[in-house]
C-alpha positions as CSV (number, residue, x, y, z in Angstrom):
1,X,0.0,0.0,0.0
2,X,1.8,3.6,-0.8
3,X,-0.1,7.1,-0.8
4,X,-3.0,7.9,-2.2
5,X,-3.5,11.0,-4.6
6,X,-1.4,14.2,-3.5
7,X,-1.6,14.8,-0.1
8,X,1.4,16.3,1.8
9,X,0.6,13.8,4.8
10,X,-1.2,10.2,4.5
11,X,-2.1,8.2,7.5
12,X,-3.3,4.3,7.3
13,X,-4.1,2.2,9.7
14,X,-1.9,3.4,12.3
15,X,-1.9,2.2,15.8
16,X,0.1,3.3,18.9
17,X,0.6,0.8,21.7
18,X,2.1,1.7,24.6
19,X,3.3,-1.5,27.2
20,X,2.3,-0.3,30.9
21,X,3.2,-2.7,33.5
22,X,1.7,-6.4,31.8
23,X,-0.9,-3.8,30.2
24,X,-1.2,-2.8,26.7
25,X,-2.5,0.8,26.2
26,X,-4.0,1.5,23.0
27,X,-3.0,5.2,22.5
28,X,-4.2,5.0,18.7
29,X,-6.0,2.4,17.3
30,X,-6.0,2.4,12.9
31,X,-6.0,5.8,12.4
32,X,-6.9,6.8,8.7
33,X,-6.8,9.8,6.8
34,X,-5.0,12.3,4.2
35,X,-4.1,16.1,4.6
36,X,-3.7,18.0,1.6
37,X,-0.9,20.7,0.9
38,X,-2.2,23.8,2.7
39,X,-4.9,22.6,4.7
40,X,-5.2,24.0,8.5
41,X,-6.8,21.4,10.5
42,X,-7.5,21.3,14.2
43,X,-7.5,18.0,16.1
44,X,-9.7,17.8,18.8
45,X,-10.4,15.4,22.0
46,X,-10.4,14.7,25.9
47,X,-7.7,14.4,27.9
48,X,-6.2,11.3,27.0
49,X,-8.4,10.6,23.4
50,X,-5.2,10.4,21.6
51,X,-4.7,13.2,20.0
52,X,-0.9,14.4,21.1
53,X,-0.2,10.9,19.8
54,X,-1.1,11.4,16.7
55,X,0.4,14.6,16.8
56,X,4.0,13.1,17.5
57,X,3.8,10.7,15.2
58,X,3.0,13.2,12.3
59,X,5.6,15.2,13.8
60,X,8.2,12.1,13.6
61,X,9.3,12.5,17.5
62,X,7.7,9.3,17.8
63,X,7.4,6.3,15.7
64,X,4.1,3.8,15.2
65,X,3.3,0.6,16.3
66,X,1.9,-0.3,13.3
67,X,0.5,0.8,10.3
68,X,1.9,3.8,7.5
69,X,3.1,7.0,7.5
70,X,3.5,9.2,4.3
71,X,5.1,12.5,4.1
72,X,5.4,13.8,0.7
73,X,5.2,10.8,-0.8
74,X,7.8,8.8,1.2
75,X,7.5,6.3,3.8
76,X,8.5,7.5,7.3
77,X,6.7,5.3,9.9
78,X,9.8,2.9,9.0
79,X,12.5,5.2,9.4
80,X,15.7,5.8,11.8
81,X,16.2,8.5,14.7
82,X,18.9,10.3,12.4
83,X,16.1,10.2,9.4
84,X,13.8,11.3,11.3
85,X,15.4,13.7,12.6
86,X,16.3,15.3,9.3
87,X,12.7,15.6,8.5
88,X,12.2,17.2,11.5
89,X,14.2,19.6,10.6
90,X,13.6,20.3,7.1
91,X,9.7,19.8,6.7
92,X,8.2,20.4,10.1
93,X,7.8,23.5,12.1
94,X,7.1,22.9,16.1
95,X,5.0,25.4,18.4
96,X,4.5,24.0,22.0
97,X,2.2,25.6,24.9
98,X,5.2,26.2,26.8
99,X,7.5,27.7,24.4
100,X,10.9,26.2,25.2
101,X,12.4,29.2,25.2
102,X,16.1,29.5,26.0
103,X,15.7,31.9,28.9
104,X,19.7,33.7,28.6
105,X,19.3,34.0,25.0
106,X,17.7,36.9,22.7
107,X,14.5,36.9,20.8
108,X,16.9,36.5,17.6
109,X,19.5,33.7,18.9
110,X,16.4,31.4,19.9
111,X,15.0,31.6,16.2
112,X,18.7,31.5,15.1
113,X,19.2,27.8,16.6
114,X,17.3,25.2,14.5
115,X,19.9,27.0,11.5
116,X,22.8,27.0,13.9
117,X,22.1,23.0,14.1
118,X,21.6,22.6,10.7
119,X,25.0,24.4,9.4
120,X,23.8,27.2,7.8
121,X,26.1,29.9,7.4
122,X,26.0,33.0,9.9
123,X,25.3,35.6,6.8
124,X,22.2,33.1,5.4
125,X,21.1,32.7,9.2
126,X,21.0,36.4,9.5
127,X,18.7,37.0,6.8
128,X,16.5,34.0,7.6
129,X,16.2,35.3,11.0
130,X,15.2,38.7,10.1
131,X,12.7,37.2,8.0
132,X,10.7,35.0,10.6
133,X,10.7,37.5,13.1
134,X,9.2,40.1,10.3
135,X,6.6,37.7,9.5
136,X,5.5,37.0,13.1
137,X,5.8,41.1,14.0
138,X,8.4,40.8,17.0
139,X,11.6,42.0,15.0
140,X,11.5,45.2,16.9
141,X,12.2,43.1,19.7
142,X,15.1,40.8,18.6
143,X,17.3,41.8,20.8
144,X,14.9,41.1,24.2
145,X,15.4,37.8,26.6
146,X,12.3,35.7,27.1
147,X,11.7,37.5,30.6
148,X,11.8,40.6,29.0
149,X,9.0,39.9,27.4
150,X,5.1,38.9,27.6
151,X,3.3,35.6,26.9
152,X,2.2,36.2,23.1
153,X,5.5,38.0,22.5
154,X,7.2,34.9,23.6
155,X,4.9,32.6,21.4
156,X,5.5,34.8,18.7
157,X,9.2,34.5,18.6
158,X,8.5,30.4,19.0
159,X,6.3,30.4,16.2
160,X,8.9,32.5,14.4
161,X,12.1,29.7,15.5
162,X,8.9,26.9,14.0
163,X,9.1,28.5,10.8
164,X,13.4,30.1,10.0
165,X,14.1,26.5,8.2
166,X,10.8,27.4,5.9
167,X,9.0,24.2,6.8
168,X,5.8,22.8,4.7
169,X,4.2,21.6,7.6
170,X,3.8,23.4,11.2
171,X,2.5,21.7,13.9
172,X,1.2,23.6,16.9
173,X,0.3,21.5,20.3
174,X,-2.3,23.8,22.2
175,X,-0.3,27.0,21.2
176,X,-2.4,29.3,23.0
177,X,-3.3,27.0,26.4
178,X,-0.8,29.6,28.8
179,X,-2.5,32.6,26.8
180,X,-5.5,35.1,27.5
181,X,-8.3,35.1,25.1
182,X,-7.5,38.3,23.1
183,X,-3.2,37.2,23.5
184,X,-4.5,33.8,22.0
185,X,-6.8,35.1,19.1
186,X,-3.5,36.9,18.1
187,X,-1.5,34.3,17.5
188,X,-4.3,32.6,15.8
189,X,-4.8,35.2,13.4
190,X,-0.6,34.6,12.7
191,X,-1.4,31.2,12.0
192,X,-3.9,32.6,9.1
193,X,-1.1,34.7,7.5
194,X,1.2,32.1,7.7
195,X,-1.5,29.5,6.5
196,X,-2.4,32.2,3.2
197,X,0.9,32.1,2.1
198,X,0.9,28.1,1.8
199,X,1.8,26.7,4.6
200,X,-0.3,23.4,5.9
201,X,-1.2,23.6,10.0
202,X,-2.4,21.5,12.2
203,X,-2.9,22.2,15.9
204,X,-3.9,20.4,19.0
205,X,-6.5,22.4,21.0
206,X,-9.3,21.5,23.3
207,X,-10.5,24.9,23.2
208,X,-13.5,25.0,20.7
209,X,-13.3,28.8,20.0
210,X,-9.7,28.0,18.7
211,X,-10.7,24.6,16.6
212,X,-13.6,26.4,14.8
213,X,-11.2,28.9,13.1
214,X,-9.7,26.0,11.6
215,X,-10.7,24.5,7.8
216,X,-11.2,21.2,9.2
217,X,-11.9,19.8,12.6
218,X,-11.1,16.2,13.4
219,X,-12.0,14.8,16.5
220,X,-10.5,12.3,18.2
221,X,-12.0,9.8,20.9
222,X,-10.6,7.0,22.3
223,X,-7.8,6.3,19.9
224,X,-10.3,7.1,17.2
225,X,-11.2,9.5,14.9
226,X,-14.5,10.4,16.0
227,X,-15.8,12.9,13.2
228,X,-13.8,14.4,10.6
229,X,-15.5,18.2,9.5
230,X,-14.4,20.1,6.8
231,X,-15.6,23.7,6.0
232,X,-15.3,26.6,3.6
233,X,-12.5,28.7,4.0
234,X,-12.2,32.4,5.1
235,X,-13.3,35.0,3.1
């Protein structure tokens, strides 16, 4: 079996297993499903429905029990750490709830790592820099430590560090959980710029505000997806 039509990310059957004691834990049970380039999708659930899972496993920091995995075309759910963790790098962007900020370093040297790691020179990481903090509006503060700034400043320059390698795919795990309301709507309305100029997004939320300004809702339950709701897009 190999991926259907031309969908950035192609799921099939996959499970998740986790051993607890003598126990088996189904953490995902035969997940199936496409994402096409560009979508933003939301993934919805309880605590515990599986949907953080599925969020690692798309985002390669975790690997399936079973099942497929197909990221532009080619078979990951097989692959090596050091594979994986060149796709990582190269075609996914990560936002977390907590930021994972480095708290000594600037606004700019945080963004400036995932390049650092990947080799790039110090004149290319410059301009790449300069360019994801533009996009994300916190450029004027480049030069600001994580305390020196507030919550949706910080997850601002996290979304910018998720996107200086240009990724296809960002992945966002309940981005604005440690945010007010208005802070929160903020960085949603990011994630629509940066979703109109062709990136595909997916998020984790259990908010409902948040998952109803996505294209497509899927909810998971139980290891399951639940429902799957697509809808028109923004106008």
């Amino acid at each position: 079996m190999g991926q259907t039509n031309n969908a950035i990310i192609s799921v099939k059957n996959l499970w998740k297993i986790y051993r607890m004691g003598e126990l088996d834990v189904n953490a995902l049970c035969g997940v199936t499903f496409d994402v096409e380039q560009n979508e933003f999708l939301a993934l919805m659930g309880p605590s515990g429905s599986g949907k953080s899972t599925l969020m690692n496993l798309i985002g390669c920091l975790d690997t399936p029990t079973k099942g497929e995995y197909w990221l532009r075309g080619n078979p990951v759910s097989d692959l090596v750490e050091n594979e994986l963790a060149r796709i990582r790098n190269q075609e996914i962007g990560f936002v977390f709830q907590v930021f994972n900020l480095l708290p000594r370093a600037t606004a700019f040297h945080n963004v400036e790592l995932p390049l650092i790691y990947k080799g790039t020179s110090k004149k290319e990481r410059e301009i790449k820099v300069r360019k994801a903090l533009s996009m994300v509006e916190i450029d004027h503060r480049r030069d600001h430590r994580p305390a020196e700034l507030s919550g949706g400043e910080r997850q601002r320059v996290a979304v910018a560090r998720a996107l200086v390698n240009e990724p296809s795919i960002l992945l966002a795990d309940e981005p604005t959980g440690n945010l007010d309301t208005k802070t929160g709507q903020e960085i949603i309305n990011l994630f629509h710029k940066i979703h109109s100029q062709g990136n595909t997004i997916i998020i984790v939320t259990h908010d409902p505000d948040i998952a109803e300004q996505a294209l497509r809702i899927m909810y998971i339950r139980d290891g399951q997806i639940e429902k799957d709701v697509r809808k028109e897009a923004r106008t």
